[in-house]
LUMGU-695092 format. One record per residue (C-alpha): residue number from 1; residue in three letters; x, y, z. Coordinates in steps of 0.001 Angstrom, whole numbers, plus 500000, padded with zeros to 6 digits. Example, Ala and Ser with C-alpha at 12.3 -4.5 7.8 and 13.67 -1.06 7.14 Angstrom:
// residues 2
(1,'ala',(512300,495500,507800))
(2,'ser',(513670,498940,507140))
END
This chain:
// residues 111
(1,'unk',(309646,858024,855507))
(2,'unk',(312472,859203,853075))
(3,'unk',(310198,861256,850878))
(4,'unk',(309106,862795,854082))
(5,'unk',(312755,863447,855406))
(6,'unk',(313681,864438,851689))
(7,'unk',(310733,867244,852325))
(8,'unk',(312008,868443,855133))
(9,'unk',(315050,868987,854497))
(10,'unk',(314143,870649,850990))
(11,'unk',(311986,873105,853267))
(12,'unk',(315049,874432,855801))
(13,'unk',(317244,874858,852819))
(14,'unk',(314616,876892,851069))
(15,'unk',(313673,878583,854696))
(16,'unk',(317382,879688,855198))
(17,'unk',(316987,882274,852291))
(18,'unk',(319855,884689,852203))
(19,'unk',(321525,881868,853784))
(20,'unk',(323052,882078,850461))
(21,'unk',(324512,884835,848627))
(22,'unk',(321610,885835,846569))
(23,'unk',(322754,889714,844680))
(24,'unk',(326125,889986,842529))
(25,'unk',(327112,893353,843198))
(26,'unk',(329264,893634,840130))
(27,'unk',(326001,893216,838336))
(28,'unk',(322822,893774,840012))
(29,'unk',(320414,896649,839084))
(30,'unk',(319341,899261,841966))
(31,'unk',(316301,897997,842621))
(32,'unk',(317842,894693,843391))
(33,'unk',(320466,896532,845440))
(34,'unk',(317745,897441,847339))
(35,'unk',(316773,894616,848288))
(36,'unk',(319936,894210,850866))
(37,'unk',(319243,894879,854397))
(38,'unk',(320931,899257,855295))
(39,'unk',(320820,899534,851325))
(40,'unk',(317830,902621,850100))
(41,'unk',(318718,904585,847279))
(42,'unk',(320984,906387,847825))
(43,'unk',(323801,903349,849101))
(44,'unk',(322150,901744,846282))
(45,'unk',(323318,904386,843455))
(46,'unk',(326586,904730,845239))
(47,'unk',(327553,900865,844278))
(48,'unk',(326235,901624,841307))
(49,'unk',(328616,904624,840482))
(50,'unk',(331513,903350,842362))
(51,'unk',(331541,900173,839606))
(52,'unk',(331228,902301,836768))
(53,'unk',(334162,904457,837936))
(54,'unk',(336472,901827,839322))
(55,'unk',(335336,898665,837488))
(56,'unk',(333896,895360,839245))
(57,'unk',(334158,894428,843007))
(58,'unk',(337200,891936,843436))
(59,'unk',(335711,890556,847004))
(60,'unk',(332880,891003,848711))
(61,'unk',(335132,893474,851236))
(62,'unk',(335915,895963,848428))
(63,'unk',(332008,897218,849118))
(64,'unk',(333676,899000,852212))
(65,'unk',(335135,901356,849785))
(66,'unk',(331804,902680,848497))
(67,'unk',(330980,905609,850814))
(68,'unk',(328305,905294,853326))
(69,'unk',(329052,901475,854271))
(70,'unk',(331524,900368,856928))
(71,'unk',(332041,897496,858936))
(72,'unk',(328479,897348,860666))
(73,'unk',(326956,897370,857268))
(74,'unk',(329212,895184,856027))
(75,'unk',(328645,892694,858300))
(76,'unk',(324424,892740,857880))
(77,'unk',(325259,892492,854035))
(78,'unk',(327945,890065,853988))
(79,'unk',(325866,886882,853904))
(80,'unk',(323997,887774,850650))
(81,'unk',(326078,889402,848712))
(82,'unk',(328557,888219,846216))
(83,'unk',(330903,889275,843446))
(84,'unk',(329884,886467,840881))
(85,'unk',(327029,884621,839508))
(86,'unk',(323609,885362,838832))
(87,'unk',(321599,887781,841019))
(88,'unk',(318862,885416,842272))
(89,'unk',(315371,886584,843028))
(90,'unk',(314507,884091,845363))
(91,'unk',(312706,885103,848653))
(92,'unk',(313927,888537,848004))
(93,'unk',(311333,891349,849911))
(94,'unk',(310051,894304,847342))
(95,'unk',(311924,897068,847379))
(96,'unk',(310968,899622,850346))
(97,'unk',(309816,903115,849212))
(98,'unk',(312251,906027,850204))
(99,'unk',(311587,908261,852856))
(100,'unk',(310213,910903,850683))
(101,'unk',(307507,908855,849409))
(102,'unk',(306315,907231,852628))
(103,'unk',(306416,911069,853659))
(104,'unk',(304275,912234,850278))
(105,'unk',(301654,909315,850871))
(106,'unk',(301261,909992,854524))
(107,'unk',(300689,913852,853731))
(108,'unk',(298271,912504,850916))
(109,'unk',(296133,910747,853220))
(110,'unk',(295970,913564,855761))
(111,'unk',(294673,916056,852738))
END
């Protein structure tokens, strides 16, 4: 009955996913970036080049100063983001192509 409860509760933790911050934004790469929910390529590379010019995130907020995220965004990447510890690749979906492929591929398939 205990191994049983154990299991379950093993399960919802695991189910909750980004429950828990899962990509360090001080350190993760732009594919992982990517992973984030409102985060292509382009939001992606911004991070990217706003931490090289003005050094490491200090909270989790300071990501509002990166052009092209506000307060909407924020708030859909909020619970899995962080500013320390290890990016983790748990449950995290594959990156999405960019627009400009899906658009190449479908044009492909039409030729």
């Amino acid at each position: 009955m205990l191994k049983k409860l154990l299991s379950a509760g093993l399960v919802w933790v695991l189910s909750m996913g980004f429950g828990i911050a899962a990509v360090n934004i001080n350190t993760a790469s732009l594919e992982q970036l990517q992973t984030l929910p409102e985060i292509g390529p382009i939001k992606a590379q911004a991070i990217v080049d706003y931490r090289k010019s003005k050094g490491n995130f200090k909270t989790i907020d300071d990501i509002k100063n990166v052009k092209g995220i506000g307060e909407k965004t924020f708030d859909k990447l909020k619970p899995q983001i962080a500013v320390s510890g290890a990016t983790s690749n748990i449950e995290m979906p594959a990156v999405k192509p960019a627009k400009d492929e899906k658009d190449s591929k479908a044009k492909d398939k039409k030729n």
